[in-house]
C-alpha positions as CSV (number, residue, x, y, z in Angstrom):
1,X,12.1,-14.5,-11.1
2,X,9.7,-11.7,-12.6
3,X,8.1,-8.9,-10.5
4,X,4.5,-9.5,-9.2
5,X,2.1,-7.7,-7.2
6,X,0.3,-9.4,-4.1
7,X,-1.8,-8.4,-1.9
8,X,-1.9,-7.8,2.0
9,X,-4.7,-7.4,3.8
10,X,-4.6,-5.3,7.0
11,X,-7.1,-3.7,9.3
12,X,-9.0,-1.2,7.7
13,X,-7.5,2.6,8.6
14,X,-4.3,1.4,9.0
15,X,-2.9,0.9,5.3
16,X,-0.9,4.4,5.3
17,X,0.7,3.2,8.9
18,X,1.3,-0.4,7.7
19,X,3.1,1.2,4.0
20,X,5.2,3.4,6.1
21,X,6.3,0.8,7.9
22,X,7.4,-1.7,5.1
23,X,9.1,1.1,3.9
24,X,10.9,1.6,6.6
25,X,11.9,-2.2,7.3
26,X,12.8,-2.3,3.4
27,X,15.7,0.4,3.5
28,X,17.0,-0.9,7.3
29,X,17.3,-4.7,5.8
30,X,18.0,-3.8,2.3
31,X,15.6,-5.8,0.8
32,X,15.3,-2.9,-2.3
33,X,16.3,-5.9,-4.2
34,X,13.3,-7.7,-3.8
35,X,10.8,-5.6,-2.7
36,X,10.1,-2.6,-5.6
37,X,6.8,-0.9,-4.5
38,X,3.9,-0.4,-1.8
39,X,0.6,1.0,-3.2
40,X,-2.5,1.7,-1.4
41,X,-5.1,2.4,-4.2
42,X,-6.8,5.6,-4.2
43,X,-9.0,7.5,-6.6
44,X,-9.6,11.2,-6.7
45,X,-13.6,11.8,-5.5
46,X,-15.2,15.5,-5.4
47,X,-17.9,16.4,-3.4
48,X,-20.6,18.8,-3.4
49,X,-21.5,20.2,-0.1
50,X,-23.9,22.8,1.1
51,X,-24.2,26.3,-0.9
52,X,-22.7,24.6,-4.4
53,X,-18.8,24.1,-2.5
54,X,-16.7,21.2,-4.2
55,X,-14.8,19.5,-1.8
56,X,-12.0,16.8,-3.4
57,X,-10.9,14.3,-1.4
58,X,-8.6,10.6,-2.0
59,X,-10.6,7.9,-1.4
60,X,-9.8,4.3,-0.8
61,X,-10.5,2.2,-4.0
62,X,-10.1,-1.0,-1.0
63,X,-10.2,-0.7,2.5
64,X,-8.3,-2.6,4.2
65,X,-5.6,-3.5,1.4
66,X,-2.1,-2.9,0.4
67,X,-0.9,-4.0,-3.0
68,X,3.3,-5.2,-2.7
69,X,5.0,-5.3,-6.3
70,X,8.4,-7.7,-5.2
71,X,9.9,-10.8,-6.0
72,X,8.7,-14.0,-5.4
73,X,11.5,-15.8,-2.4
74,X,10.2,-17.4,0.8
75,X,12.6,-14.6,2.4
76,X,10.6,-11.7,0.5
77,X,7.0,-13.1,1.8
78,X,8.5,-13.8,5.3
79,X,9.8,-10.3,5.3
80,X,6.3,-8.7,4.5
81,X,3.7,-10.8,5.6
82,X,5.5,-10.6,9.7
């Protein structure tokens, strides 16, 4: 089976605390095998403020989203989607 991405949609504000804990679950049940990468897309946004000051800041491409690269098995998508 090849490596997708899918996509898991979670509360918005809680993507960093939801890819923390895959990552987490992933190394205690060693599923390293199936489960390659957590992404939370972000681009790079600067800001001016008051009195000319450029303030640059990550911003969430979509709130409320994690992208997953694994393998497809039922054991994979019952792992992440729990």
């Amino acid at each position: 089976m090849s490596k997708r991405w899918y996509v898991v949609h979670t509360y918005s504000g809680y993507e960093n605390r939801v890819k923390s804990d895959l990552e987490h679950r992933i190394e205690t049940m060693g599923m390293q095998d199936r489960i390659f990468d957590i992404q939370i897309p972000t681009e790079r946004v600067t800001e001016l403020k008051e009195g000319g000051k450029r303030d640059e800041k990550d911003v969430k491409i979509f709130p409320g989203y994690v992208l997953v690269r694994m393998r497809w098995m039922t054991t994979a998508l019952d792992f992440v989607f729990r």
